[in-house]
N, C-alpha and C positions, 0 to 999 in steps of 0.2 A: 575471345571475349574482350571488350573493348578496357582498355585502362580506366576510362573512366566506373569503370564497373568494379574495381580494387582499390582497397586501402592503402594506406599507406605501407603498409606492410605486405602487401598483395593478397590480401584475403577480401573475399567478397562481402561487399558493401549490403548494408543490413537497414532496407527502409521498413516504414510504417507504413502502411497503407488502407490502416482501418483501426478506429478506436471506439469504446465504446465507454458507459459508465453511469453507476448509480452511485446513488451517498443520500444523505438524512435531507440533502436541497434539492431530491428529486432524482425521475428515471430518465436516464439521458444524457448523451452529451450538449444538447442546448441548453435544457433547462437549466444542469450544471453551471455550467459558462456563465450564462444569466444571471445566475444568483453569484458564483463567484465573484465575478467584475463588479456586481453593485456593489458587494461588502456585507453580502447579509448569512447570517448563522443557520446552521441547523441543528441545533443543539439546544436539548428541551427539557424538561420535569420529565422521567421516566414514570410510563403509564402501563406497563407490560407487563410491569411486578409490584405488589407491596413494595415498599421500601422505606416501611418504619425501621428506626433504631441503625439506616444505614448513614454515614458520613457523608456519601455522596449519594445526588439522589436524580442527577441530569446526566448526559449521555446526547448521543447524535444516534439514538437507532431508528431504522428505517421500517415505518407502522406504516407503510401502503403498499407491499407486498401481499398480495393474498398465500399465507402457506398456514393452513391449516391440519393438522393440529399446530402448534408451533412447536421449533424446536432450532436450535441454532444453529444444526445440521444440515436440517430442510430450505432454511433461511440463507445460509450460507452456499448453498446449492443455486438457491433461485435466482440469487444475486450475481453469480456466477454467471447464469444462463444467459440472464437479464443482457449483462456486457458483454458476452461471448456473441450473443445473435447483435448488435449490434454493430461488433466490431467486424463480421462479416459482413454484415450486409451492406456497411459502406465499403468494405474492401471490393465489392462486389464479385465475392464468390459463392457459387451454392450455394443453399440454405440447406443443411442435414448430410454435406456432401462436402467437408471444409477438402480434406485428403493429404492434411501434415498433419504433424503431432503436436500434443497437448500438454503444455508445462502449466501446474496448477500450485499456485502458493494458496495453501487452506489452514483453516486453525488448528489447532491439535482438538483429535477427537476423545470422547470421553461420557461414559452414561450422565444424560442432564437429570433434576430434580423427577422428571413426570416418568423418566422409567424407572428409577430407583422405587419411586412408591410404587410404580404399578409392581415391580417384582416385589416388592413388601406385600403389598395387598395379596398376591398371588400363594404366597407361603402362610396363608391360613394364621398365620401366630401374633401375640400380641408382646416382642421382645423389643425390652427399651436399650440394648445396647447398641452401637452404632459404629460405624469407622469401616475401611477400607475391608477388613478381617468379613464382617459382617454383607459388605455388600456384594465380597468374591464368596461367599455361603449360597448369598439366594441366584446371582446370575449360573451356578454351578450345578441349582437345586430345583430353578424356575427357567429351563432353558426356553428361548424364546427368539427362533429364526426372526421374525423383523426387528427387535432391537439389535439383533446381532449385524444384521446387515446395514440399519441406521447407523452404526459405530463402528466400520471397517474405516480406516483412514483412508482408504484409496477410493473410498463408496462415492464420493462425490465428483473425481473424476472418472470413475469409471462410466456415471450414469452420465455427464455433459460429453462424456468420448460417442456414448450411442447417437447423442439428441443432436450432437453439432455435425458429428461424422468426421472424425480427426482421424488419424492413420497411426498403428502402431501403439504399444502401452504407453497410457497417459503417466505421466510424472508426478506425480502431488511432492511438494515439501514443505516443510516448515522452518523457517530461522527465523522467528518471532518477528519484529518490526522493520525488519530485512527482505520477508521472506518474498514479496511480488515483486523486489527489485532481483531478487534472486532467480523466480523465474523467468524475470526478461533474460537474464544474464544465459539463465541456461539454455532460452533460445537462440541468443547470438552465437552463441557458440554452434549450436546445430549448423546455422548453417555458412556460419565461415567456414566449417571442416565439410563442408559440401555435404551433408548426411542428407542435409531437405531442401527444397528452395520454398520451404513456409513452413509457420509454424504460426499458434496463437498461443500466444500468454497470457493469465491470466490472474489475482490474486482477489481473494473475496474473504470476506468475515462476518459475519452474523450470528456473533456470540456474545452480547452482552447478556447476562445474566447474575442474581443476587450472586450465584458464586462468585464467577467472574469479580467484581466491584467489592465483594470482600477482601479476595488476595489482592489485588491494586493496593486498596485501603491498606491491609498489611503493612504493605510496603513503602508507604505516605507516599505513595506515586500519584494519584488522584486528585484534583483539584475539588475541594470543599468549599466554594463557595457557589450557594447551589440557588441562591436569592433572585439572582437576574440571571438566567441559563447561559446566555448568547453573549454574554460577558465575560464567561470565567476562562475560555482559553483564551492566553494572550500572549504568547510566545515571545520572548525578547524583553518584558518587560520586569520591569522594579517587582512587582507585586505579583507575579505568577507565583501560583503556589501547586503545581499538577497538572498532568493532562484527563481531558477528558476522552471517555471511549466513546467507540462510532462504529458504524457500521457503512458496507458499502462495498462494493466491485471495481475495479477496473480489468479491460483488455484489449491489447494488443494484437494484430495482425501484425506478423514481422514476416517478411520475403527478401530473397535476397536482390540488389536492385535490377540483376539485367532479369531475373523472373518477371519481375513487376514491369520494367518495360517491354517485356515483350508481349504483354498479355495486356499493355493499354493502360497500364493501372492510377490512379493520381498516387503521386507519393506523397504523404503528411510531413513527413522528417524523417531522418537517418538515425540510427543507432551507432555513433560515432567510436564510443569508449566505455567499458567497464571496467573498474576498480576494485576488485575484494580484498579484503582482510579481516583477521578476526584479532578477538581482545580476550586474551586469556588473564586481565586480573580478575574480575571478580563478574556473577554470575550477573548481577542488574548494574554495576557501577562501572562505568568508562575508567582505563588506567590514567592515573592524574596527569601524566606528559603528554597526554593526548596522541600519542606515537601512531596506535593504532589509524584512528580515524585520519593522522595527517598521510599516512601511508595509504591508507583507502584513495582518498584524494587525488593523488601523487599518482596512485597506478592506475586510475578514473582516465585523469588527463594526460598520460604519456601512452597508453592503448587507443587512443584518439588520435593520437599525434600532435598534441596545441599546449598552447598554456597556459595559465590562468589568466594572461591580457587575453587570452580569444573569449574570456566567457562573459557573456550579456547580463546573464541575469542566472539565481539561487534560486533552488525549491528547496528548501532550506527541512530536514527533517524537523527542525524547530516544534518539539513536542509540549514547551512550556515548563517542564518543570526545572525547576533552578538550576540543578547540574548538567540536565544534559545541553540544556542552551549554553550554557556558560561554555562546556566542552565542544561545542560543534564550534563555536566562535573560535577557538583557541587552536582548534583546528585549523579552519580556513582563515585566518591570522598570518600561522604559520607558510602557507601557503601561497595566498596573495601578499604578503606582507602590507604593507599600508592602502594597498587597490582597494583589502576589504571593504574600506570605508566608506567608498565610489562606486560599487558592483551592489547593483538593486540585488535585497534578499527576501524573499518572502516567505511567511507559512500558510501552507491551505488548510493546516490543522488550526488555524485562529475561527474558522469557520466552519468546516465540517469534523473538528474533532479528531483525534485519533484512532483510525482505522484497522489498528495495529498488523493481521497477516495482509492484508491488503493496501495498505499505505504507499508501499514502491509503486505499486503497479497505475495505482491513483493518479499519484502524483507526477508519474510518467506521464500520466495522458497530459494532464495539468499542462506540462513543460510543455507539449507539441502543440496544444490550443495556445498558449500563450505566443510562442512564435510564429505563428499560421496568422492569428490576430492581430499581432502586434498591439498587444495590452499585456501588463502583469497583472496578477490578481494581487490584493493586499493583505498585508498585515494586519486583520483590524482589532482592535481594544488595544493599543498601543497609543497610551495617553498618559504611561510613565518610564520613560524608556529607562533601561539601566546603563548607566555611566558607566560600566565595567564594560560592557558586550556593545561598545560604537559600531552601528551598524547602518546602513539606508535599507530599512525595511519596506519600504512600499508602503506606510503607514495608512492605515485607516483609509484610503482612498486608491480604485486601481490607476497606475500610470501608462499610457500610450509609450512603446518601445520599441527600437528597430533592432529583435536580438535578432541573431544568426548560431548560437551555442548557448545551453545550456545545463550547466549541473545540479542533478537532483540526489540529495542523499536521503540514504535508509540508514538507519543506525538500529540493532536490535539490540533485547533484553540478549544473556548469554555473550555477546560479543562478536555476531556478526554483520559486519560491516562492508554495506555497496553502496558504490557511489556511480550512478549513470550519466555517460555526457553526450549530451542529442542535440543533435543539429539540426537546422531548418531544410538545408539542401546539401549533396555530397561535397565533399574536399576538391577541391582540384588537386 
């Protein structure tokens, strides 16, 4: 195998060679792109539910999917597929015929509202108590083979493992706003240990719902200002007050590079470096020293082999709300020391929201168009910056850029923490 085919560390070099992608700006990676680089929103008055008497009442969910009945399972499925056949079919490999395995970052599943009543409705009775007690009575008392198989956590890859034709049991996980930087990670790993020489990655989410937007709200994690939709995330700024949810897919073809040369392939970008760490203080709040995330960082770009002068440009997991932006800054402060201030950073969440199991994987793609391009996409509603978080956000407008590396982080609820570093073409 040719040197140039190893990393720095002699493990084989892990390109991209197909991506794909939906989000609340459309099906696709053009369309994406499109709407990204002009600076325009998808994030809207939610129309899918009532939504009297809630705090928040916009979202980025994606209403041009046909999956009917709905349900955020189906939707999360479809959205799935949506990117999966995508990212093949520029990778140009078979369609229904991929033949590696399938790492799938999904939401956490869980009976939604319309099967709860239907098992209500199925138990004949007119009982006003209500809670967990209550709803493990009727699923125990109204057994009912299709919701059971809607609700298996693995149900969603196991049915994209039939339709794409992936090899081997498909992987689903979950580490909350982590989790599709997670499953790239677990495919890098495949096949630097030589397990595959391919694999697709995948994270999707299609779970807004009144529940959902309750526990956020909970938690003041939401942004309530629901007046002007396409306004209210604004990551980095003075006046952020929450993120909004989103919905959407991203996925990856990842091969290893001498596979893909030998087989013709275009290569998009290298998967350079991944970083994990996790944050055991507290279950939604970052530890004040920021230790974690600058450790994320830290093992991001030394599994890369570079340092923070090699990196062009941030995808900043920039989700808007006060502390975690303050915290991601403080992080990469720590790291580039004064560079921060010089190193273009951006959020795609200013625009399509936050996509939460799906956001690594997003914003992966995000990285590899923006280098393939050479444009960043912008920051937009950043029209008060905060004095505390100095940064070059790519503000409100996208900029022309000749990166060659770049770092995209995930930060999750719980404390899991990836930071991916992708390059345009392998290391020498």
């Amino acid at each position: 195998m040719p040197a140039s085919d190893l990393d720095h560390l002699g493990r084989h070099v892990v390109a991209v060679t197909g991506v794909g992608l939906v989000t609340s700006l459309g099906r696709g990676v053009a369309d994406n792109w499109s709407a990204l680089t002009a600076g325009r929103s998808g994030i809207h008055s939610i129309t899918r539910f009532p939504t009297d008497n809630l705090r928040t009442t916009i979202a980025g969910t994606v209403d041009f999917m046909n999956v009917e009945p709905w349900s955020g399972i189906d939707l999360s499925y479809a959205l799935a597929e949506a990117a999966g056949r995508e990212a093949i079919e520029q990778a140009g490999l078979p369609d229904r015929h991929f033949g590696g395995p399938l790492f799938l970052a999904a939401p956490p599943i869980e009976l939604e509202w319309s099967q709860r009543l239907y098992l209500d409705k199925l138990s004949g009775e007119a009982r006003e108590e209500a809670g967990y007690d209550r709803l493990l009575e009727l699923a125990r008392t109204n057994r009912s083979p299709s919701i059971y198989d809607l609700t298996l956590f693995g149900g969603i890859s196991e049915r994209l493992s039939d339709v794409l034709g992936t090899r081997g049991l498909p992987v689903t996980l979950s580490t909350a706003c982590a989790s599709g930087a997670s499953a790239i990670q677990l495919g890098v790993e495949a096949i630097r240990r030589g397990e595959t020489e391919r694999c697709i990655a995948i994270g999707t989410d299609g779970s807004v719902g009144a529940e959902a937007l309750i526990r956020f709200s909970l938690l003041s994690a939401l942004s309530t200002q629901n007046a002007v939709p396409e306004r209210a995330s604004k990551p980095f700024s003075r006046d952020r007050d929450g993120f909004v949810m989103a919905e959407g897919a991203g996925g990856l073809v990842l091969e290893s590079l001498s596979a893909a040369r030998a087989r013709g392939a275009t290569v998009l970008g290298v998967l350079l470096g991944v970083g994990e760490k996790a944050d055991d203080f507290h279950r939604t709040r970052s530890k004040p020293d920021g230790s974690p995330i600058i450790a994320t960082i830290r093992a991001g770009l030394a599994d890369a082999g570079i340092g923070p002068q090699d990196i062009g440009y941030i995808n900043a997991h920039g989700t808007s709300t006060p502390e975690n932006d303050r915290m991601e800054y403080i992080g990469l402060a720590a790291v580039f020391g004064d560079d921060i201030q010089r190193t273009p950073i951006s959020s795609s969440k200013s625009m399509i929201g936050h996509t939460l199991t799906a956001a690594g994987a997003i914003e992966a793609v995000i990285s590899i168009l923006a280098m393939r391009e050479g444009v960043l996409p912008p920051t937009i509603n950043y029209d008060q910056p905060d004095t505390a978080i100095p940064l070059d956000t790519v503000p409100n407008k996208a900029r022309p850029a000749d990166v060659s590396a770049v770092l995209s982080n995930s930060f999750g609820f719980g404390g899991q923490n990836v930071s991916l570093v992708l390059g345009r073409e392998p290391r020498g």
